[in-house]
PDB file of N, CA, C and O in Angstrom:
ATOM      1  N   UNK A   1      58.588  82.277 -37.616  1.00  0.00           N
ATOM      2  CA  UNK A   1      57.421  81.940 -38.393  1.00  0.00           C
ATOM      3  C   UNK A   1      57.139  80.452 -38.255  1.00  0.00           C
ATOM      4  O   UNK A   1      58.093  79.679 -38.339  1.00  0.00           O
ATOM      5  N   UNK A   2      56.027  80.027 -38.069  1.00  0.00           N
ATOM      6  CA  UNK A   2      55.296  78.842 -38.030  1.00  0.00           C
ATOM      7  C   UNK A   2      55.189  78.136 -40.085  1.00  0.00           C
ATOM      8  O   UNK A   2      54.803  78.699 -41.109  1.00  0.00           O
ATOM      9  N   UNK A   3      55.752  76.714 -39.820  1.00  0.00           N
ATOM     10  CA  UNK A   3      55.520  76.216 -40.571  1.00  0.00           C
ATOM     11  C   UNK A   3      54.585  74.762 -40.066  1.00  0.00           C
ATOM     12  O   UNK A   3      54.799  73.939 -39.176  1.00  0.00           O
ATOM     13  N   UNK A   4      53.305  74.915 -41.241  1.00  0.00           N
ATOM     14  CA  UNK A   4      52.421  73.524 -40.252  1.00  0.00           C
ATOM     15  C   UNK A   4      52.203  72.539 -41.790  1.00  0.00           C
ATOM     16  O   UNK A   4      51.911  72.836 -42.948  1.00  0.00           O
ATOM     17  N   UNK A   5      52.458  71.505 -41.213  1.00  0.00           N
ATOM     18  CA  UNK A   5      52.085  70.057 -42.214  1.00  0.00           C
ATOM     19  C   UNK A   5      51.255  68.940 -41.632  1.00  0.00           C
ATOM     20  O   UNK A   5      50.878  68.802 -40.468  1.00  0.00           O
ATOM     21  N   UNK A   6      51.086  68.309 -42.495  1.00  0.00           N
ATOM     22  CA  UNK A   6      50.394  67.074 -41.680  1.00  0.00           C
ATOM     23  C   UNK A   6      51.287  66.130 -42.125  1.00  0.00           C
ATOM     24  O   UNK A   6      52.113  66.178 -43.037  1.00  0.00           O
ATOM     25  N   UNK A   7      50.868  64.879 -40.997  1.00  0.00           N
ATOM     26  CA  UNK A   7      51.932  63.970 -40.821  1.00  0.00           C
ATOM     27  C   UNK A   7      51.000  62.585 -41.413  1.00  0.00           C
ATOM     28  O   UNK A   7      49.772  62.518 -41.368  1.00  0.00           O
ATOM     29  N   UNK A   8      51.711  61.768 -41.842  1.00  0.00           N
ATOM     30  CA  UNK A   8      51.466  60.533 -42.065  1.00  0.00           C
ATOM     31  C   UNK A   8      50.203  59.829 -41.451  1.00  0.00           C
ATOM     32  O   UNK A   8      49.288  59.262 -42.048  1.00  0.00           O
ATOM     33  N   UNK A   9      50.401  60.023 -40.030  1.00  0.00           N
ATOM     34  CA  UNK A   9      49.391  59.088 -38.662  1.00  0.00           C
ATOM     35  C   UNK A   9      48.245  60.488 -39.112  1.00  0.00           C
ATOM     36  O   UNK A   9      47.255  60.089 -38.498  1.00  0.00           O
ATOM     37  N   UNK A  10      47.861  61.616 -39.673  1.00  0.00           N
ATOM     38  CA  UNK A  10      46.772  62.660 -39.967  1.00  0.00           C
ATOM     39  C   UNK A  10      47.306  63.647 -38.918  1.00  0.00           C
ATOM     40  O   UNK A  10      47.581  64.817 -39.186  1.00  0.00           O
ATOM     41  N   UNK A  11      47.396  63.251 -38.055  1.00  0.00           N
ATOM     42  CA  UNK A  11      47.909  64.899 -37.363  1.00  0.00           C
ATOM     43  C   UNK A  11      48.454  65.694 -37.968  1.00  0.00           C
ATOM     44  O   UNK A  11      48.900  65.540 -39.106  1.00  0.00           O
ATOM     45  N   UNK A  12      48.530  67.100 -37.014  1.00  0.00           N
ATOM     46  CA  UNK A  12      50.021  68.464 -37.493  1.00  0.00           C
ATOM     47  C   UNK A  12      50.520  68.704 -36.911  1.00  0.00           C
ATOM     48  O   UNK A  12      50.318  68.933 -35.718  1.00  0.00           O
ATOM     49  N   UNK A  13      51.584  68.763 -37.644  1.00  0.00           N
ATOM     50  CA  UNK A  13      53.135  69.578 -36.800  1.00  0.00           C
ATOM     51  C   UNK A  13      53.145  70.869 -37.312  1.00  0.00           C
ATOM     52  O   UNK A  13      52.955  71.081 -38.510  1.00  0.00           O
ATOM     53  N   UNK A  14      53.360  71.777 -36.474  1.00  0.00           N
ATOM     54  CA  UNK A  14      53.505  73.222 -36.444  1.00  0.00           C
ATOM     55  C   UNK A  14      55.072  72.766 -35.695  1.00  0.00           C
ATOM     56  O   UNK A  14      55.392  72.107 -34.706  1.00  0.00           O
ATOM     57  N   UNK A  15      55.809  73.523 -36.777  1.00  0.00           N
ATOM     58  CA  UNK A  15      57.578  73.555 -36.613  1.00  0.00           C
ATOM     59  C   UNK A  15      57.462  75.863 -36.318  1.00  0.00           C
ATOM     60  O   UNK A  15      57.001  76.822 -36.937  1.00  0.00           O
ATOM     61  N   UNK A  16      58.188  75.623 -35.065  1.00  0.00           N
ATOM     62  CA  UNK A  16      58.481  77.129 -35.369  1.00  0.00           C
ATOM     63  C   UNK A  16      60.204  76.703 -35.171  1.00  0.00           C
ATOM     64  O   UNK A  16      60.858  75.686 -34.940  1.00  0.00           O
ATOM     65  N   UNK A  17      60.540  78.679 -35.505  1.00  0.00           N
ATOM     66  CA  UNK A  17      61.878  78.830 -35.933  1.00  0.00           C
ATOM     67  C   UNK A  17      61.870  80.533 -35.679  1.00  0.00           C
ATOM     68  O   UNK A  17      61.361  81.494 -36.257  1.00  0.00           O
ATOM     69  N   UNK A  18      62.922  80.285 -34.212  1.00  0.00           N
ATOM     70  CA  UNK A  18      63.154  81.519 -33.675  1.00  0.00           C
ATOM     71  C   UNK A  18      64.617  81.584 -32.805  1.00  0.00           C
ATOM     72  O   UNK A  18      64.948  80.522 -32.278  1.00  0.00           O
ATOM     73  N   UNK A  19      65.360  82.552 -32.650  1.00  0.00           N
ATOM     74  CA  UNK A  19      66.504  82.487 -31.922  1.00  0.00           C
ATOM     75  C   UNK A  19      66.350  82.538 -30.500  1.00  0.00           C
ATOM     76  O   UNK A  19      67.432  82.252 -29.987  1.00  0.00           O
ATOM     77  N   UNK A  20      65.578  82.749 -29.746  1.00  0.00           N
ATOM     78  CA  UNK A  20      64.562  82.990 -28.806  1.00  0.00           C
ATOM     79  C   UNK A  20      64.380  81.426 -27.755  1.00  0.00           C
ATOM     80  O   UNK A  20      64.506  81.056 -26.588  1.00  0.00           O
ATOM     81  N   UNK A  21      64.045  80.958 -28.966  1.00  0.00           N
ATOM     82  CA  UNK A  21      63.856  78.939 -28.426  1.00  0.00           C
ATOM     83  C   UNK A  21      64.741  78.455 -28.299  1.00  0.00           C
ATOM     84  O   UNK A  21      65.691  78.712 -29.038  1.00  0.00           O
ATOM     85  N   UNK A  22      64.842  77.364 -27.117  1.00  0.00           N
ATOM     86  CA  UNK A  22      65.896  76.365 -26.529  1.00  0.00           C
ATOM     87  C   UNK A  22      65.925  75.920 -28.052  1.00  0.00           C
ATOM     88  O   UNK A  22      64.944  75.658 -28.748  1.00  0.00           O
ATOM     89  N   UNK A  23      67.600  75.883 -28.507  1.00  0.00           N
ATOM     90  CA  UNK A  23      68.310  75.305 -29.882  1.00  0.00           C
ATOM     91  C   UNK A  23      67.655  75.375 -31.385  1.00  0.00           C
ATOM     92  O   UNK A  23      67.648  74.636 -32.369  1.00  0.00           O
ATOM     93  N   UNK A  24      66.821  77.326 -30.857  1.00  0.00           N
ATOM     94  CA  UNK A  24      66.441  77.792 -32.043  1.00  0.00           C
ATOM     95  C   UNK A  24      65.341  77.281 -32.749  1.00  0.00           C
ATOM     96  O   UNK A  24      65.084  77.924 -33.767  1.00  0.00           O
ATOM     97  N   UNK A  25      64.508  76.182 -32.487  1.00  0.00           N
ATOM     98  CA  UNK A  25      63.855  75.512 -33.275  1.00  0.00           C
ATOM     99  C   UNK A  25      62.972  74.554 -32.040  1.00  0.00           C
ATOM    100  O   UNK A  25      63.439  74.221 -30.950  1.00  0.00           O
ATOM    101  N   UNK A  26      61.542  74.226 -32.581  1.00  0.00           N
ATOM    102  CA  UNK A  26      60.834  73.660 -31.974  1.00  0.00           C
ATOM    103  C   UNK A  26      59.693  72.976 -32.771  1.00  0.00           C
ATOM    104  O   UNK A  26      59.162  73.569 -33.710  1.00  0.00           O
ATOM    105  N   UNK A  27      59.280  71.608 -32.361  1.00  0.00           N
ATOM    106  CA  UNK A  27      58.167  70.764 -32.805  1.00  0.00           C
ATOM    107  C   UNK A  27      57.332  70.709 -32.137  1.00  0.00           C
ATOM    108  O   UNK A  27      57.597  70.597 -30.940  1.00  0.00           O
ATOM    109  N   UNK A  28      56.296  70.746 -32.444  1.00  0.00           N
ATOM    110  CA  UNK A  28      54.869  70.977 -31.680  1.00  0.00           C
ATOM    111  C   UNK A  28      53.678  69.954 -32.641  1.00  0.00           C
ATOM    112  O   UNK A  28      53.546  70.096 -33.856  1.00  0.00           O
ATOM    113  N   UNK A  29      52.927  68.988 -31.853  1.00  0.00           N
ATOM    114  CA  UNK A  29      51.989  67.919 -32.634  1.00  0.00           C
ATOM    115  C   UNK A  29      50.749  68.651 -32.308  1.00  0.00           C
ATOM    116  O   UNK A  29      50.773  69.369 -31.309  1.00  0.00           O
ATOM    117  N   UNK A  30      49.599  68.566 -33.054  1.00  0.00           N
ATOM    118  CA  UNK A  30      48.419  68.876 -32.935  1.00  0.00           C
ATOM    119  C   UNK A  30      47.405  68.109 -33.296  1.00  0.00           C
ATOM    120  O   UNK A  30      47.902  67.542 -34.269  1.00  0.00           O
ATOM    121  N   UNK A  31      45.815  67.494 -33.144  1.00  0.00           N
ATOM    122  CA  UNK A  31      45.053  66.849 -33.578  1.00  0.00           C
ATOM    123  C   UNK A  31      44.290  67.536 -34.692  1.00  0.00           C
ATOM    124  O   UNK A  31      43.574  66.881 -35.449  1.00  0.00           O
ATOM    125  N   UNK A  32      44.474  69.227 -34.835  1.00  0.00           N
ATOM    126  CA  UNK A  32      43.475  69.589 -36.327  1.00  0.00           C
ATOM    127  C   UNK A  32      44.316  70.751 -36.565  1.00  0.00           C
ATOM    128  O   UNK A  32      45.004  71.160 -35.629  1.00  0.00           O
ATOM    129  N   UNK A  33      44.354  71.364 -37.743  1.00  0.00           N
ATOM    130  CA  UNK A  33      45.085  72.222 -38.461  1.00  0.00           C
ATOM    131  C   UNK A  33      44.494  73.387 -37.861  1.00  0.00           C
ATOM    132  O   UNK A  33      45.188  74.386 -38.053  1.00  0.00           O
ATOM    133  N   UNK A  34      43.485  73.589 -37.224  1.00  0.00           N
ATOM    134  CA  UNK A  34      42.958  74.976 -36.821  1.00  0.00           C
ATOM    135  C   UNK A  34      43.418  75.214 -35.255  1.00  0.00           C
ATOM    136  O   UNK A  34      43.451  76.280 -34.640  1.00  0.00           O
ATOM    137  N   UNK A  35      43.803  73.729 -34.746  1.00  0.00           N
ATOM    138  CA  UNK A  35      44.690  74.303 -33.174  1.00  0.00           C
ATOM    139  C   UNK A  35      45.505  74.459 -33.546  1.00  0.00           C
ATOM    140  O   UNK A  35      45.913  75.317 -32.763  1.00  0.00           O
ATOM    141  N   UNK A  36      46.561  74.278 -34.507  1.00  0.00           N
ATOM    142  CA  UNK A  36      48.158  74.162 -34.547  1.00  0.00           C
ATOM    143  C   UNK A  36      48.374  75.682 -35.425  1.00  0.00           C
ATOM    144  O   UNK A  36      49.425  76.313 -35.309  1.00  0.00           O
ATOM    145  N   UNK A  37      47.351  76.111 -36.215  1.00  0.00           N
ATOM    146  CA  UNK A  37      47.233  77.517 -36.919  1.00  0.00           C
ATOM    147  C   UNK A  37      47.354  78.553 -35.503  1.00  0.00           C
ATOM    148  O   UNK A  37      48.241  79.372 -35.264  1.00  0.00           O
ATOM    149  N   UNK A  38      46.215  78.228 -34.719  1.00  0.00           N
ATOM    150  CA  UNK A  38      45.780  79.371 -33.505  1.00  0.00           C
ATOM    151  C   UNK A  38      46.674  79.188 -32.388  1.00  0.00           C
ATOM    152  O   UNK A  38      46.509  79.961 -31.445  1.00  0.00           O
ATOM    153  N   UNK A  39      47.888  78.037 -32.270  1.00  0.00           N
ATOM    154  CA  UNK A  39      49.051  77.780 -31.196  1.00  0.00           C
ATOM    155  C   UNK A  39      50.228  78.860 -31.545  1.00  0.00           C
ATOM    156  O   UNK A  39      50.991  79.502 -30.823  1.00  0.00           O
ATOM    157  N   UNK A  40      49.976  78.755 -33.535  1.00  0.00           N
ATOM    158  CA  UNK A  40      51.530  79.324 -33.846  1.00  0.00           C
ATOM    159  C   UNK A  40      51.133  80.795 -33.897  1.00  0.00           C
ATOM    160  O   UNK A  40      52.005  81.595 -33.558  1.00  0.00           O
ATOM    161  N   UNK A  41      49.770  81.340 -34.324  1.00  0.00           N
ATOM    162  CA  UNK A  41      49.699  82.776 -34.353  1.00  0.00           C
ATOM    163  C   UNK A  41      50.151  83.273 -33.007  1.00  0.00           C
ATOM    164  O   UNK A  41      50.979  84.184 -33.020  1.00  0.00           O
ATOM    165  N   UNK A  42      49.665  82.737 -31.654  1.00  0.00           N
ATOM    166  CA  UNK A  42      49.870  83.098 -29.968  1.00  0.00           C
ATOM    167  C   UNK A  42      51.644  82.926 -30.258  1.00  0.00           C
ATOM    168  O   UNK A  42      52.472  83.836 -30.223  1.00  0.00           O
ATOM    169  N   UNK A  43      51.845  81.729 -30.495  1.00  0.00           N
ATOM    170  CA  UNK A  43      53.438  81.887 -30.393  1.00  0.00           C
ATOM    171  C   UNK A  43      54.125  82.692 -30.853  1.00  0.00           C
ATOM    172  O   UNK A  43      55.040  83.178 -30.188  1.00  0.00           O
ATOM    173  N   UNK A  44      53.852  83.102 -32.261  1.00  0.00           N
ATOM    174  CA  UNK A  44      54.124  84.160 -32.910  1.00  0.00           C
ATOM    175  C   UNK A  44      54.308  85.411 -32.476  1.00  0.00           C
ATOM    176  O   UNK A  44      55.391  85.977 -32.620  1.00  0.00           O
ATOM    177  N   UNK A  45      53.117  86.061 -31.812  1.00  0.00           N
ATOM    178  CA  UNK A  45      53.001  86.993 -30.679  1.00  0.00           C
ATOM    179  C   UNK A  45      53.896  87.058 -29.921  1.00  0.00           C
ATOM    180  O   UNK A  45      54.769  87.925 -29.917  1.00  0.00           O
ATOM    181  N   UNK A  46      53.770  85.989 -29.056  1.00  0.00           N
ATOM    182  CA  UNK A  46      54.953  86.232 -27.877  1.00  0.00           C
ATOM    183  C   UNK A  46      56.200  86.506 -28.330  1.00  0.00           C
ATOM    184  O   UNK A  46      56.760  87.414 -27.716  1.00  0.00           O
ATOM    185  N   UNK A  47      57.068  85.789 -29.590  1.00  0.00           N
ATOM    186  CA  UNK A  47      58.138  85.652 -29.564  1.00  0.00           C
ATOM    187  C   UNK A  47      58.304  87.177 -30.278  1.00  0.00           C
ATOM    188  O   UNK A  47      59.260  87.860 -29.912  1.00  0.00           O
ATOM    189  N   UNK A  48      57.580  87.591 -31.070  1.00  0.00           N
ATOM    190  CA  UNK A  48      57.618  89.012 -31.999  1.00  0.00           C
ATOM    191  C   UNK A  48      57.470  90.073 -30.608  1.00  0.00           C
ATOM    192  O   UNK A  48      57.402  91.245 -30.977  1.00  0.00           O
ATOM    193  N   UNK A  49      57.412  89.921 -29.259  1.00  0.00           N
ATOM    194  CA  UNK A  49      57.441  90.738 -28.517  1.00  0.00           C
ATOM    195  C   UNK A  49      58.854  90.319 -27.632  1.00  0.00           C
ATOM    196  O   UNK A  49      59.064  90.964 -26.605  1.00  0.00           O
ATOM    197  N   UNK A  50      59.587  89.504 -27.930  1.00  0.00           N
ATOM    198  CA  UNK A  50      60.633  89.272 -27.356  1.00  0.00           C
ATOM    199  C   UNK A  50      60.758  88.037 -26.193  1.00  0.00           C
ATOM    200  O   UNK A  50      61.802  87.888 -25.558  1.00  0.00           O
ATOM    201  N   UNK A  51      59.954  87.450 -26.056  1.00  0.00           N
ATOM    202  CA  UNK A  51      59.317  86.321 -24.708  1.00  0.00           C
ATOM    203  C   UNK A  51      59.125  85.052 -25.117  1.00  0.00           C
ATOM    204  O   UNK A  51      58.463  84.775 -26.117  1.00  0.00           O
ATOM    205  N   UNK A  52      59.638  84.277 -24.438  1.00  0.00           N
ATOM    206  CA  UNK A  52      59.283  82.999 -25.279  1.00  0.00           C
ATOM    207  C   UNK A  52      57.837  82.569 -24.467  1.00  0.00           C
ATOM    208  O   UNK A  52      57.475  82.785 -23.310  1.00  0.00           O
ATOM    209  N   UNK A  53      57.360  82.057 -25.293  1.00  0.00           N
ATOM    210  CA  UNK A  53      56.062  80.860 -24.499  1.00  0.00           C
ATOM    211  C   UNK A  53      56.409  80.191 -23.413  1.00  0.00           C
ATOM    212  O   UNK A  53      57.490  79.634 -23.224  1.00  0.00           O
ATOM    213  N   UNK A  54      55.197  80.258 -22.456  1.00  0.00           N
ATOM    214  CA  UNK A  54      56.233  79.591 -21.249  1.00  0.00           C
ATOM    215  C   UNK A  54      56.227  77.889 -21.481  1.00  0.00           C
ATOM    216  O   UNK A  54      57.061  77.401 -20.719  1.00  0.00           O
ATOM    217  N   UNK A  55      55.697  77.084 -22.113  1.00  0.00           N
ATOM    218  CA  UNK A  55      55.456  75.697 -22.270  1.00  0.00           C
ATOM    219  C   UNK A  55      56.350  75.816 -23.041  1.00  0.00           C
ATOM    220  O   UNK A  55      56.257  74.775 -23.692  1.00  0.00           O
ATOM    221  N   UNK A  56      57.593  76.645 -23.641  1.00  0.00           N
ATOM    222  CA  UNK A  56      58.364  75.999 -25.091  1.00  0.00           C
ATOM    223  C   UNK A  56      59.329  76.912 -24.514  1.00  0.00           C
ATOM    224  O   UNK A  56      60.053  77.441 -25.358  1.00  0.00           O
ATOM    225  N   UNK A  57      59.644  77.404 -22.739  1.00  0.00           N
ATOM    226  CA  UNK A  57      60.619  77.448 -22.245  1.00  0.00           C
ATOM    227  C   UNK A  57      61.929  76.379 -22.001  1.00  0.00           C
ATOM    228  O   UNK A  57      61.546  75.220 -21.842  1.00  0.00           O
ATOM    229  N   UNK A  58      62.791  76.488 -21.969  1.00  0.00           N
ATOM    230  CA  UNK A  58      64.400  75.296 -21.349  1.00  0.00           C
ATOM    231  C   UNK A  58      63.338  75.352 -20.118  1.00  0.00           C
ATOM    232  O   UNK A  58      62.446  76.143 -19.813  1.00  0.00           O
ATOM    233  N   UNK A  59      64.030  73.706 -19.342  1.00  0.00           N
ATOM    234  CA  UNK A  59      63.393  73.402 -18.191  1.00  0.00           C
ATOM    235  C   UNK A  59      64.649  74.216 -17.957  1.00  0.00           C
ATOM    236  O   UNK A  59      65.435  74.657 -18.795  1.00  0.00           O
ATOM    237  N   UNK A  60      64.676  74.368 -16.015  1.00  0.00           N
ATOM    238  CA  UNK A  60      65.956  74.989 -15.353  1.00  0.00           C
ATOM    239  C   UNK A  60      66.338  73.138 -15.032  1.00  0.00           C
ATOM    240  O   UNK A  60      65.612  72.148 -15.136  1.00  0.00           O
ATOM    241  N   UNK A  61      67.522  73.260 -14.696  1.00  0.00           N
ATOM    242  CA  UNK A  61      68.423  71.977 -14.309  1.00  0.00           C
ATOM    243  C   UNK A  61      67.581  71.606 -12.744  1.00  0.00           C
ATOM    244  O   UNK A  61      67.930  70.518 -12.286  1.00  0.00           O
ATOM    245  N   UNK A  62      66.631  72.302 -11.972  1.00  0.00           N
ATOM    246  CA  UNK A  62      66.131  71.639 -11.158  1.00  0.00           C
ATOM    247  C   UNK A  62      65.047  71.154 -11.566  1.00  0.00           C
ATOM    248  O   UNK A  62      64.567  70.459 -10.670  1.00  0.00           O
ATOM    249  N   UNK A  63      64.194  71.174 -12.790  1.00  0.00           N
ATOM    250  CA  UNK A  63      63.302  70.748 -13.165  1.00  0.00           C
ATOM    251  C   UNK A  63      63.451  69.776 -14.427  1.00  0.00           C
ATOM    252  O   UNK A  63      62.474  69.413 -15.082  1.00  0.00           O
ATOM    253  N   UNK A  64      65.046  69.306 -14.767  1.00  0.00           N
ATOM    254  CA  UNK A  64      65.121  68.305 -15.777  1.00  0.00           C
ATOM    255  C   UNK A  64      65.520  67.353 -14.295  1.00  0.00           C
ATOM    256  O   UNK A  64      65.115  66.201 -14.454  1.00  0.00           O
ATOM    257  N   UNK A  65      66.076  67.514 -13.173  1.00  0.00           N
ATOM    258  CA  UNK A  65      66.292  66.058 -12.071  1.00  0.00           C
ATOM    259  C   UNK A  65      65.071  66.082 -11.104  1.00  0.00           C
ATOM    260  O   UNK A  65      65.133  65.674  -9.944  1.00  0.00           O
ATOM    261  N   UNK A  66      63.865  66.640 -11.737  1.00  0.00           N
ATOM    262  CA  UNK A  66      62.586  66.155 -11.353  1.00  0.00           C
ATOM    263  C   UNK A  66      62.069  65.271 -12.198  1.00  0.00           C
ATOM    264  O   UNK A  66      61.118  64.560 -11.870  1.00  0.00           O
ATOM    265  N   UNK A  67      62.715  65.208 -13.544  1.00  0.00           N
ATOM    266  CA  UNK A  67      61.932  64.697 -14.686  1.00  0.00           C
ATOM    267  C   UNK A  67      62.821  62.730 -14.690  1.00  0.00           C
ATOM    268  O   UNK A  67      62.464  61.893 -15.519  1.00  0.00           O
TER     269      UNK A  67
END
């Protein structure tokens, strides 16, 4: 489940929380409460079907010694 707040600087953070995600847990920034609402419902989706999002995949170890 998606939890979304706003932050200090006005943005939102949409925090999800799934066993699914690299170390269970993930932060995500947004510029308006209605992208970070319509990011976590899609995320939501995916992960309630078993799949993680591919942008809130682990890199593979050949793509963290690209980074």
């Amino acid at each position: 489940m998606g939890h979304i707040k706003q932050t200090r600087s006005g943005r939102w953070q949409l925090t999800l929380v799934n066993k699914l995600l690299p170390k269970g847990r993930t932060w995500l920034t947004f510029d308006s409460e209605p992208e970070a609402q319509t990011y976590s419902s899609q995320a939501e989706k995916w992960l309630a079907a078993g799949l993680v999002p591919p942008e809130l995949a682990d890199p593979t170890p050949r793509d963290r010694a690209e980074l």
